[in-house]
C-alpha positions in Angstrom: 3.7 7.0 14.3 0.1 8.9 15.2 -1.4 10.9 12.9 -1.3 14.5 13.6 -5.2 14.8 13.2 -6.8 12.1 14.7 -3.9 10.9 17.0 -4.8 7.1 15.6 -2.0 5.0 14.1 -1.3 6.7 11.1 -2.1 4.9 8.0 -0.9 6.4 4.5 -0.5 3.7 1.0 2.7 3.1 1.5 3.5 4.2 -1.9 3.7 7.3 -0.6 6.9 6.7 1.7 8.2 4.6 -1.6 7.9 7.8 -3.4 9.6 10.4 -1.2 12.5 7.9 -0.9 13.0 7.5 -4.7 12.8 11.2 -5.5 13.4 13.0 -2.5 11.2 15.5 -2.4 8.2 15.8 0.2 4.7 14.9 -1.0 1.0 15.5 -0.1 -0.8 12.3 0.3 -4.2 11.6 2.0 -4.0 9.6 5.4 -6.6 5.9 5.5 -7.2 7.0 9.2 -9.0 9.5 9.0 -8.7 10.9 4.9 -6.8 14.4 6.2 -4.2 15.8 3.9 -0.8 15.8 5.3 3.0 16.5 3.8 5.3 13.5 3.9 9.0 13.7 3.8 12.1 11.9 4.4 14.4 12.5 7.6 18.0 11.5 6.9 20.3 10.8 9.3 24.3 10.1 8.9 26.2 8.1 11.5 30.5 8.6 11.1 32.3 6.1 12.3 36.4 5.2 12.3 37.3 3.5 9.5 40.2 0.9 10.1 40.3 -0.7 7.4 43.6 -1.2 5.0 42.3 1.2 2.0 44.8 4.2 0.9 42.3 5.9 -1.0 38.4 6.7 -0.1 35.4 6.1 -3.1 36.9 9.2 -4.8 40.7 8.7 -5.0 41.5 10.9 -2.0 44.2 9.8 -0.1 43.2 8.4 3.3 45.9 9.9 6.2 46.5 6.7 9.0 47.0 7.3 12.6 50.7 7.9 13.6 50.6 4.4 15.6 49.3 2.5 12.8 52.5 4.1 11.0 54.6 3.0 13.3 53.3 -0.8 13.8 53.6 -1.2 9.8 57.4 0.2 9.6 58.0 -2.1 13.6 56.9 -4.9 11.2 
């Protein structure tokens, strides 16, 4: 990542990035490039994907609904 001052590589104490992970909130640090103030904080992405798994429940007791065919194979069986 460049810095958005000196267009270096951006150099920041990487407490910093320890920081805005741990409390989630955005900080103002001082870059080592070129000692500019700048606001750090976290991007977070999600990715979804199918779970297929045997589970009935998910991680809060909801009831997980299967696919009609993976009905159908279990009552085949």
């Amino acid at each position: 990542m460049n810095c958005p001052y000196c267009n270096k590589e951006l150099e920041i104490d990487p407490i910093v990035f320890s920081n805005v992970a741990i409390y989630q909130k955005p900080v103002l640090a001082v870059t080592r490039c070129c000692s500019h103030g700048v606001i750090v904080g976290a991007v977070i992405t999600y990715r979804v994907t199918e779970y297929t798994g045997t589970a009935t429940e998910d991680d809060w007791g909801n009831p997980i609904k299967r696919k009609k065919s993976e009905d159908t194979k279990r009552t085949n069986t």
